[in-house]
C-alpha positions as CSV (number, residue, x, y, z in Angstrom):
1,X,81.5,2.8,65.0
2,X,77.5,3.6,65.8
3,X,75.3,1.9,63.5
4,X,73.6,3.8,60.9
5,X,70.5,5.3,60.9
6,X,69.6,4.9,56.9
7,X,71.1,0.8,57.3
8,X,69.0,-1.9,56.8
9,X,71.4,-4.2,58.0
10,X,73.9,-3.6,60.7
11,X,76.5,-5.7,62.3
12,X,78.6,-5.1,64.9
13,X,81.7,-6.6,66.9
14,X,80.5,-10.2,64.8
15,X,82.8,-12.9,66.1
16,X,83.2,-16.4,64.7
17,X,85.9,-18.9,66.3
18,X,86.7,-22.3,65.2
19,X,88.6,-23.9,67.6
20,X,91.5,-21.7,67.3
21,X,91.2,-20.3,64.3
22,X,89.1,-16.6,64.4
23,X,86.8,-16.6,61.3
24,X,85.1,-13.7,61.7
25,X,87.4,-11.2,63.6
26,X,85.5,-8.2,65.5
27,X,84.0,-7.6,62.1
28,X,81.2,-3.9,61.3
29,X,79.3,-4.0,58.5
30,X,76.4,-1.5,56.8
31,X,74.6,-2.4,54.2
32,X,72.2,0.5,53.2
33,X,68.5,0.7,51.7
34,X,68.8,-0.2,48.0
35,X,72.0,-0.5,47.5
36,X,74.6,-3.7,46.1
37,X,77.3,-4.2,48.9
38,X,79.7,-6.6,47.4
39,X,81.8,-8.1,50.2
40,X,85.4,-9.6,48.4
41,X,88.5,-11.3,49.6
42,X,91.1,-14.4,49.2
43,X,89.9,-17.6,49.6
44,X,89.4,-18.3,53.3
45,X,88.8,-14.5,53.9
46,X,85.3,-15.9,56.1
47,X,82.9,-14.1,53.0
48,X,80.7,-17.5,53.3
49,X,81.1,-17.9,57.2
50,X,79.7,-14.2,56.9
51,X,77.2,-14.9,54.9
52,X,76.0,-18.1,57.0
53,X,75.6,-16.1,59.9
54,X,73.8,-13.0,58.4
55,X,71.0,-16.0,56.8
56,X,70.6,-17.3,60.3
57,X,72.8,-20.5,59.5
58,X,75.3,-20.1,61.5
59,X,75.3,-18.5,65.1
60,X,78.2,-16.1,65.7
61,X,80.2,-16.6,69.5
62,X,79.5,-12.6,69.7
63,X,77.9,-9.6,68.3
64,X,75.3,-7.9,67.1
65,X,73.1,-8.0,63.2
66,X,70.3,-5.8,63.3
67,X,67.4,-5.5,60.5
68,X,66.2,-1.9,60.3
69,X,67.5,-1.6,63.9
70,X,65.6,-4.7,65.5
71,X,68.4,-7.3,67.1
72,X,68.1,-10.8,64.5
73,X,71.4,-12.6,66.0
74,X,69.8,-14.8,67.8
75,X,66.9,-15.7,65.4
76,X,66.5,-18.8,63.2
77,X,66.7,-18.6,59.5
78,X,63.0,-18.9,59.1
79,X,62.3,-16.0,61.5
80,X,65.1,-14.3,59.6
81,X,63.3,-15.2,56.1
82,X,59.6,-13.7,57.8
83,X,61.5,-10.6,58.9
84,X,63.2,-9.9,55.6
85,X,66.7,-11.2,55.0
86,X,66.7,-14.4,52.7
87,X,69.6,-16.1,51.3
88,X,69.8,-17.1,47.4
89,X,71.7,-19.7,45.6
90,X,71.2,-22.2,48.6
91,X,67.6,-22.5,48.6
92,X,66.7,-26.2,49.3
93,X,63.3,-26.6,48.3
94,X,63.9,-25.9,44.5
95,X,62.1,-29.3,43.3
96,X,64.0,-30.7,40.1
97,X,60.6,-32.6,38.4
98,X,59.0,-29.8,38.7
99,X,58.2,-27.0,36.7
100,X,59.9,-23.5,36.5
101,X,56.1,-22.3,37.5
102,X,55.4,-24.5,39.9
103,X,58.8,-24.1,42.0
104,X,58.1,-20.3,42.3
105,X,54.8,-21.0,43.0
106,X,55.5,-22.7,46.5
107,X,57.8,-20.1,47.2
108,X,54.8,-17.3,47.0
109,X,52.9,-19.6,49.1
110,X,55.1,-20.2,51.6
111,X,56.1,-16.1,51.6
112,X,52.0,-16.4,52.5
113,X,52.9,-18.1,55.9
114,X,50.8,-21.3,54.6
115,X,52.5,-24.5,54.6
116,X,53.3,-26.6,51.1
117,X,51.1,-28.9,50.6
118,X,51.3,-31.0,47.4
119,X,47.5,-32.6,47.6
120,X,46.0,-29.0,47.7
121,X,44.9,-28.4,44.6
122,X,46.8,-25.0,44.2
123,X,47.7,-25.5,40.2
124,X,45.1,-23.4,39.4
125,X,45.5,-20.9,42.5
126,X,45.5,-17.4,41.0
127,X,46.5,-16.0,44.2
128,X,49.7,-18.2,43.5
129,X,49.7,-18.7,40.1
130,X,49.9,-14.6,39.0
131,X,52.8,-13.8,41.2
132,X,54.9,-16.9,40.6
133,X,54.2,-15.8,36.3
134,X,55.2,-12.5,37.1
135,X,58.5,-13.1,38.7
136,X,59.4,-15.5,36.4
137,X,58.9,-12.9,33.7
138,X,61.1,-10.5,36.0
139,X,64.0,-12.8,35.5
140,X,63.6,-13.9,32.1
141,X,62.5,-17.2,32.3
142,X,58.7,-16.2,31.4
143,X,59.3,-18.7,28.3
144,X,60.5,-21.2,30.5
145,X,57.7,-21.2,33.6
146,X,56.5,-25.0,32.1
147,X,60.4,-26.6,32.2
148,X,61.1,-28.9,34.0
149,X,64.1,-27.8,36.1
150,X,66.0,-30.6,35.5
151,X,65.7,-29.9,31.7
152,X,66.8,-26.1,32.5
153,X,70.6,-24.8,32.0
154,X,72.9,-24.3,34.9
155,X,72.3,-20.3,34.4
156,X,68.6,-20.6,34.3
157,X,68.4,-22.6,37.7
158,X,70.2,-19.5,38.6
159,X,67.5,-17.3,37.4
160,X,65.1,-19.3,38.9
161,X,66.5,-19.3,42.3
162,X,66.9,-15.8,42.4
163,X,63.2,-15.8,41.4
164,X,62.2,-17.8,44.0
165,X,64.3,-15.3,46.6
166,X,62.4,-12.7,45.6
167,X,59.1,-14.5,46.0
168,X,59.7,-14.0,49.6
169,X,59.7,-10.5,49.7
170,X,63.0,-10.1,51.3
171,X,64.5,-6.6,52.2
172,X,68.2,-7.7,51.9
173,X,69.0,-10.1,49.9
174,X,72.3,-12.6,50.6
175,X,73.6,-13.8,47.4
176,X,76.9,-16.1,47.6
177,X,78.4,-16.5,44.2
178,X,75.6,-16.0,42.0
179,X,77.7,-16.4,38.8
180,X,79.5,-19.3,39.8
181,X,79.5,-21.9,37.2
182,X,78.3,-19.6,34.8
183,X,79.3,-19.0,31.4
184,X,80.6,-15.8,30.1
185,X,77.3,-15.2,28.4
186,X,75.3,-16.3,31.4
187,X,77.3,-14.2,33.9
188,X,76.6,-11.3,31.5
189,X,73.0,-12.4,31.9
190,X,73.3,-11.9,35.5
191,X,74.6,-8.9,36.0
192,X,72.2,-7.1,34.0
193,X,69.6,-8.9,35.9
194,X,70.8,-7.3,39.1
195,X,71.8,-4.3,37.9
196,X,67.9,-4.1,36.9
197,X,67.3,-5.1,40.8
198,X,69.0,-2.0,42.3
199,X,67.5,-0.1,44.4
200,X,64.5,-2.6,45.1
201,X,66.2,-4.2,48.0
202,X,69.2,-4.0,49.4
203,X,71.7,-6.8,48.4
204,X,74.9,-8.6,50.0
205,X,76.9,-9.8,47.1
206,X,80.2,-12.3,47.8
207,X,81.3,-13.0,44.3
208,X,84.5,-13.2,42.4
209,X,84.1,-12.5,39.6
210,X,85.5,-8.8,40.0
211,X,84.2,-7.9,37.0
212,X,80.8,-8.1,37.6
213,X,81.7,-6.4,41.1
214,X,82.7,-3.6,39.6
215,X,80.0,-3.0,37.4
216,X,77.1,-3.8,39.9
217,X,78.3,-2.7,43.6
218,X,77.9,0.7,45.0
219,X,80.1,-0.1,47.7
220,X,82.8,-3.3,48.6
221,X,84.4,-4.1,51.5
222,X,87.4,-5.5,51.2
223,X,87.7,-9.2,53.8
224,X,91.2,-10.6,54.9
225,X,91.5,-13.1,57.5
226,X,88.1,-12.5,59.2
227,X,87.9,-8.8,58.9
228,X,87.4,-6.0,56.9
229,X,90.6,-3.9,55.6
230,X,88.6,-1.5,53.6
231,X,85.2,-0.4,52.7
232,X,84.5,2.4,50.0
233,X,83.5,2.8,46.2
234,X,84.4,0.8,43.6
235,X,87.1,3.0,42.5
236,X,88.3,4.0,46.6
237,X,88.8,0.1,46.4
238,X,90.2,-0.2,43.0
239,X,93.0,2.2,44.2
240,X,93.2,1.4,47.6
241,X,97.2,-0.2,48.5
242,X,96.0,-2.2,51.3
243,X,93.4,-4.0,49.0
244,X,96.0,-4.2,46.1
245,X,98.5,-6.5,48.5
246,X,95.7,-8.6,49.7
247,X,94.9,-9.5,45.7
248,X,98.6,-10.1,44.8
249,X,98.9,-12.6,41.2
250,X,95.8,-13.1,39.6
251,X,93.5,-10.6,41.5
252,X,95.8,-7.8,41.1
253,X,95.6,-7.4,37.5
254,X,91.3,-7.3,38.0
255,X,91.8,-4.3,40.7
């Protein structure tokens, strides 16, 4: 398979071995300009081994990931984050004391290239402060930008996270169960807020809930052991019979 022109992320041959066990296995993957790729499978298919290696987290044993056709797979997760890919859901430096505002706020800066520095008096920073507002406002917490993030609700840090993600100005976006732990309500929340982010970037989504899959990717591929079995629309997977035997009990009744 040659990678594609119109991808702004494209792997090839990507190999992951632990010990004897192949966790990624020979595996290709396009995601194009704007669009939601939703990657699925059993557990242990390798979606988060995937996912850890496209963010820079984990180097693969062989292969290839380009960004807009410039080789990454070698590259830390910071030079990663500089050139466009950043990873959501697993961000480290949200800070639960502080504020909503203030946790976005250090993400814009350090999208900036500046480094954080909490005796700077930056509170007041409107180079920092009118962004941070804004994206907050993008993901619905505009009424929340004073909480304390300790004080917030499990789907709100979510919102938050995903706010701080975006902060960075990212071209693809890696998000690893973003309605995890959610409520109904809350994953409801979530999938509109994506579904509002289409087209902006372009989006790696590993998630479960099949359900919100459904209604938010424009394509899937399908993961079993390592490697992909399938990769098409939602309803080229829905009816694919490959797919269907990989999801037997529970899943199969979602597909």
């Amino acid at each position: 398979m040659t990678s594609s022109p119109t991808s702004s992320l494209s792997v090839r041959g990507l190999v992951k071995r632990f010990g004897g066990l192949l966790a990624t296995d020979h595996l290709d993957l396009d995601v194009h300009p704007g669009e939601i790729h939703a990657v699925i499978g059993p557990n242990g298919a390798g979606k988060t081994t995937l996912i850890n290696q496209l963010s820079g987290e984990l180097m693969p044993d062989e292969g290839s990931i380009r960004l807009d056709g410039l080789e990454v797979v070698r590259e830390s997760v910071q030079s990663r984050v500089h050139r466009g890919i950043a990873r959501s859901y697993q961000i480290t430096s949200v800070f639960q004391e502080f504020s909503a505002l203030q946790n976005v706020m250090l993400a814009v800066q350090g999208a900036s290239g500046s480094t954080f520095s909490f005796w700077k008096p930056v509170a007041k920073d409107p180079t920092l402060v009118g962004p941070a507002q804004a994206l907050l406002h993008q993901v619905g917490l505009g009424s929340q930008a004073n909480t304390r993030v300790s004080e917030m609700a499990h789907g709100a840090r979510r919102q938050l996270e995903l706010a701080m993600t975006m902060a960075l100005q990212p071209r693809v976006m890696l998000l690893d169960e973003p309605m995890a732990g959610m409520s109904h309500q809350e994953s409801q929340e979530m999938v509109g807020l994506l579904g509002q982010l289409k087209g902006r970037y372009a989006i790696v989504l590993v998630e479960h809930d099949m359900d919100a899959v459904f209604a938010l990717a424009d394509r899937i591929t399908v993961m079993v052991y390592g490697r992909p079995i399938a990769c098409g629309t939602v309803d080229e997977i829905r009816n694919h019979p490959e797919v269907r035997m990989a999801y037997l009990g529970d899943q199969e009744e979602a597909l």
